[in-house]
C-alpha positions in Angstrom: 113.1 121.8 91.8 115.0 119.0 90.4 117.6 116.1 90.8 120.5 116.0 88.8 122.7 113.0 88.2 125.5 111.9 90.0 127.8 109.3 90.8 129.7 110.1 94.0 128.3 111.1 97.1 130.2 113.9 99.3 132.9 112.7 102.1 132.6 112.8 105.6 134.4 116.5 104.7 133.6 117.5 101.6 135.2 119.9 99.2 132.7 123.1 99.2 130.5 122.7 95.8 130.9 126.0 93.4 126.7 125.6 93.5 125.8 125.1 96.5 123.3 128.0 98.8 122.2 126.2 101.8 123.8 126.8 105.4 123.3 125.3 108.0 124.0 126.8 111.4 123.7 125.4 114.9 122.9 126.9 118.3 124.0 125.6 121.4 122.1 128.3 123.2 119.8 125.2 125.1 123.2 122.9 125.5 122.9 123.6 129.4 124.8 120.6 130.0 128.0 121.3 127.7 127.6 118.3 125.6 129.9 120.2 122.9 133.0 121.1 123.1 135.6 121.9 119.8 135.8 118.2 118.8 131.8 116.5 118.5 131.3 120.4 117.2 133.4 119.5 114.1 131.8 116.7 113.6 128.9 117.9 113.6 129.4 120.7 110.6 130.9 117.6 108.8 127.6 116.3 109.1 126.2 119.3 108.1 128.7 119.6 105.0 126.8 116.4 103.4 123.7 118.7 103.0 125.2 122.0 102.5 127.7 121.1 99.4 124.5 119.3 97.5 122.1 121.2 98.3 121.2 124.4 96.0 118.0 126.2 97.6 117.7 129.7 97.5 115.7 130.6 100.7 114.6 134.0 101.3 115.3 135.7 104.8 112.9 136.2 107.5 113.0 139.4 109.2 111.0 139.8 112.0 110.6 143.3 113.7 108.1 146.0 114.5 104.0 144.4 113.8 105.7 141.6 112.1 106.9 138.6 114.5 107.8 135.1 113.4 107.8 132.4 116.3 109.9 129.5 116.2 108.7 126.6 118.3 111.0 123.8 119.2 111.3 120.8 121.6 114.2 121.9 124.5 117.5 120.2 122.9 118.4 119.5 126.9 114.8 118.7 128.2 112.7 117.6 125.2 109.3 117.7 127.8 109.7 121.0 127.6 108.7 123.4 124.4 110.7 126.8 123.9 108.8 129.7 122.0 111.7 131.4 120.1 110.0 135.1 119.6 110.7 137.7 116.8 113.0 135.0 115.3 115.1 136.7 112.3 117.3 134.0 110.3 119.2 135.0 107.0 118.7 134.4 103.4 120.0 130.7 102.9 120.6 129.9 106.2 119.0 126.8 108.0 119.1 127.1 111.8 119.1 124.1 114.1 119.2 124.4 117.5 121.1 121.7 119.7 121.5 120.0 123.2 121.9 116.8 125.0 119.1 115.3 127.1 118.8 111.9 129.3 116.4 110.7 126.9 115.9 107.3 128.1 115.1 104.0 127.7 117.3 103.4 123.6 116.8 106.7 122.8 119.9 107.9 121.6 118.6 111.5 119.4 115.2 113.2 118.4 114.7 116.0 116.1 112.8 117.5 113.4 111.9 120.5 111.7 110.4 123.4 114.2 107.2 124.8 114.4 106.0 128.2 114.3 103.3 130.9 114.5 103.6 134.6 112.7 101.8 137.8 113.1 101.9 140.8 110.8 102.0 141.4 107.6 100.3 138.7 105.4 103.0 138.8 102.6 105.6 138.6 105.7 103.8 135.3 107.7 103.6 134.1 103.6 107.4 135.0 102.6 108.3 133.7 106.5 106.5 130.0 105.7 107.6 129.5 102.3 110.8 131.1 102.5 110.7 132.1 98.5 109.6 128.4 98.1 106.3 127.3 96.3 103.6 124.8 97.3 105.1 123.5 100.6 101.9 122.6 102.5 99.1 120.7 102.5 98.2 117.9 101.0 99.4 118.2 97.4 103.0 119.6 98.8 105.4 119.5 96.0 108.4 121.5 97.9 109.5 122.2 101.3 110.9 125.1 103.2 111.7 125.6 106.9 113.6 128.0 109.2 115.2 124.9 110.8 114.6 122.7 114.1 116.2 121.0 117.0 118.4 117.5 117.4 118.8 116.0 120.4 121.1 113.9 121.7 121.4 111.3 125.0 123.6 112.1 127.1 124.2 108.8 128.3 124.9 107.3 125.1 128.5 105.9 124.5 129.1 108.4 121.7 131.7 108.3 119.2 132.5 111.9 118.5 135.7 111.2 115.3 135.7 112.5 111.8 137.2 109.4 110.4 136.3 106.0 112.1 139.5 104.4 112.7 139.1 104.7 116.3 135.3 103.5 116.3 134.6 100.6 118.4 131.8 98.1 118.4 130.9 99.6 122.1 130.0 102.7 120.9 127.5 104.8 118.4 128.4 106.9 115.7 127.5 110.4 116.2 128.7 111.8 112.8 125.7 109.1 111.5 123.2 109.7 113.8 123.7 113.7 113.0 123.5 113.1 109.6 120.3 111.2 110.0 118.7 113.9 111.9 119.4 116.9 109.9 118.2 115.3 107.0 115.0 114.6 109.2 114.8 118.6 109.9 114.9 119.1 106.2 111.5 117.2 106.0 112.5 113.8 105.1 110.1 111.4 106.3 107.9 115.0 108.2 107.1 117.2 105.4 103.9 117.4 103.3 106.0 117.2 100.5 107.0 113.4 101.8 103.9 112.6 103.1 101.8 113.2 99.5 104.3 111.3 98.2 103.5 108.5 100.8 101.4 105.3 99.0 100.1 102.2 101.7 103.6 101.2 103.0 105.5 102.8 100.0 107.4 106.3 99.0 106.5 106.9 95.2 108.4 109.4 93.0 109.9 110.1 90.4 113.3 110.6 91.8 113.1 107.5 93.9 110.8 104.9 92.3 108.6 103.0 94.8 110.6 102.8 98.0 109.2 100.3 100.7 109.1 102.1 104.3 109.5 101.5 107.4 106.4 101.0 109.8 106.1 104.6 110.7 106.1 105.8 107.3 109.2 107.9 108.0 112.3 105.9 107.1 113.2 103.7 103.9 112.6 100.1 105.5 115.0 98.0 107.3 117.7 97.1 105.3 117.0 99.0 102.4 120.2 99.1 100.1 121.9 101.5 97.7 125.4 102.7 96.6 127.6 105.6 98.1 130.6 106.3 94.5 129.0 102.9 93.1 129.4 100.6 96.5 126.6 99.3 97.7 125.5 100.3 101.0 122.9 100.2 103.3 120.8 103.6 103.7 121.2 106.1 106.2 117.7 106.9 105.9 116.2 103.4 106.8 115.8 102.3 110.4 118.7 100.0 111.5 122.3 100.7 112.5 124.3 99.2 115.3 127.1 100.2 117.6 130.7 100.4 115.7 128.9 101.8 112.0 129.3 104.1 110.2 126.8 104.9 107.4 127.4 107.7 104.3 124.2 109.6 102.6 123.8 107.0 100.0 122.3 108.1 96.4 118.7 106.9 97.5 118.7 109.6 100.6 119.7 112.0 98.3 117.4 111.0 95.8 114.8 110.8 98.6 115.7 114.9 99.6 114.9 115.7 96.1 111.5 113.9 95.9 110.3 116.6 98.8 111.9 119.5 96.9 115.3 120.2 97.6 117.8 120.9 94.7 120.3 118.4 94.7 123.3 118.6 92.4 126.5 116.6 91.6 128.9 116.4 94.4 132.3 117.3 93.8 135.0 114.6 92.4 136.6 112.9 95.6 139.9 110.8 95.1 138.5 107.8 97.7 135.5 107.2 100.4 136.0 104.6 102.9 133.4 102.1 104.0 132.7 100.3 107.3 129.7 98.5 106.9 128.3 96.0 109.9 125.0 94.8 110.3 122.1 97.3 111.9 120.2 97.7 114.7 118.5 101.0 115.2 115.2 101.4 115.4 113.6 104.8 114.5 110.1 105.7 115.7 108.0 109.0 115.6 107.2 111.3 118.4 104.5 113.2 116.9 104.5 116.7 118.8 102.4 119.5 116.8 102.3 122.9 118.7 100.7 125.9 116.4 102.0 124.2 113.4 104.9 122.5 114.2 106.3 119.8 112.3 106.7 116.1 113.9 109.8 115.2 115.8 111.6 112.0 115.6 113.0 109.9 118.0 116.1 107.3 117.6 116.2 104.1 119.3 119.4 102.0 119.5 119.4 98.5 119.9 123.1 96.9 120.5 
């Protein structure tokens, strides 16, 4: 898999690219408390969008049925102390599936999530074809590529959420749930979790070709605080480092996407957009690791705000 070049990144909604494979799906199956509704659901896909129009991936299906049975296992989206096995999971070719919910997570914690777990039985070509999803050499220690059926995101309840597409109505009182989404997705396709990153992973640096040497953050997980780059040639802070505060809103710059294609992923050339709008503030947030691993799961991650 390889980058190509590019100079703009997508919008918040972003014109659907002519190459793009990867969708993304949500289930609100474990949102017990109703967090979404029509609105923070729009936002969400938006979120989605930034992945799905630069992303190119072909991912085989997994069928489960009869002998062969693929588990997905995930942290409850609306009680993260809890795991949920998700038995004789099926998920279509090209699709990415992400389970969501709200939780009182505590403390700063304003979202967790990560790419899910799993255990198979059957067929060895199925278990194989079910891991890999068509992908090569996406585990161990030597990863090059990454594949997953998807995960679980998170979100506290008791944050003072921000739920617009644009931002004119954001306020310095509340977070910015189109960025924290963003962010999280982009954790459940194996940034900063998969053994793709972590081979990649040198001291307190990120080396690739794609990238360069990138300094990270303490957990080895995030670009480090502060850590700067340009969204359609304006410099910006990262969404994939550490620190945001209430009232911002950050854009995938051209090091996360960069960063997506050092694990693996495909990443093309967005699609011409006539403007992007900026609205950059100082940061805040503090990202941490909650490292669950349950029959090979992958880590979770936690996000801490700080106003």
């Amino acid at each position: 898999m390889k980058l190509l070049p590019w100079s703009l990144t997508a919008l918040l909604v972003a014109s659907p690219s002519a190459f793009a494979n990867i969708d993304i799906q949500f289930d609100f199956s474990y949102d017990t408390s109703g967090f979404f509704n029509s609105t923070n659901i729009q936002t969400l896909n938006a979120a989605a969008s930034v992945f799905e129009t630069r992303i190119t991936d072909s991912l085989s299906a997994i069928n489960s049925g009869g002998l062969n049975n693929f588990q997905g296992l995930i942290l409850d989206p609306s009680d993260i102390n809890q795991t949920q096995t998700l038995s004789n999971l099926s998920v279509a070719a090209n699709v990415i599936k992400i389970y969501v919910g709200s939780d009182n997570l505590g403390g700063f914690t304003i979202g967790a999530g990560g790419s899910g777990g799993y255990s198979c039985s059957g067929l060895g070509s199925f278990c194989a074809n079910a891991v890999d999803r068509g992908q090569t050499n996406t585990t161990g220690n030597s990863a090059t590529d990454f594949a997953t059926w998807g995960g679980m995101i998170s979100f506290n309840s008791s944050t003072s959420w921000y739920f617009g597409q644009d931002q004119a109505g954001l306020t310095n009182t509340q977070f910015d749930f189109y960025t924290v989404a963003v962010h999280e997705i982009a954790h459940v396709l194996g940034f900063g979790l998969a053994p793709s990153f972590e081979a990649q992973v040198n001291g307190s640096n990120f080396n690739s070709s794609e990238t360069g040497t990138v300094a990270l953050s303490n957990d080895l997980a995030h670009w480090a605080p502060g850590t700067m780059s340009t969204v359609g040639g304006t410099p910006q802070e990262t969404v994939m480092d550490p620190d945001i505060t209430p009232g911002t809103r950050k854009y995938f710059t051209d090091l996360d996407y960069a960063g997506m294609a050092a694990i693996g992923w495909s990443v093309v050339t967005p699609v011409p957009e006539s403007s992007i709008s900026l609205n950059l503030l100082a940061g805040g947030l503090l990202l941490g690791l909650l490292y669950r691993r349950n029959l090979g799961s992958r880590r979770q991650t936690v996000i801490n705000a700080y106003a």
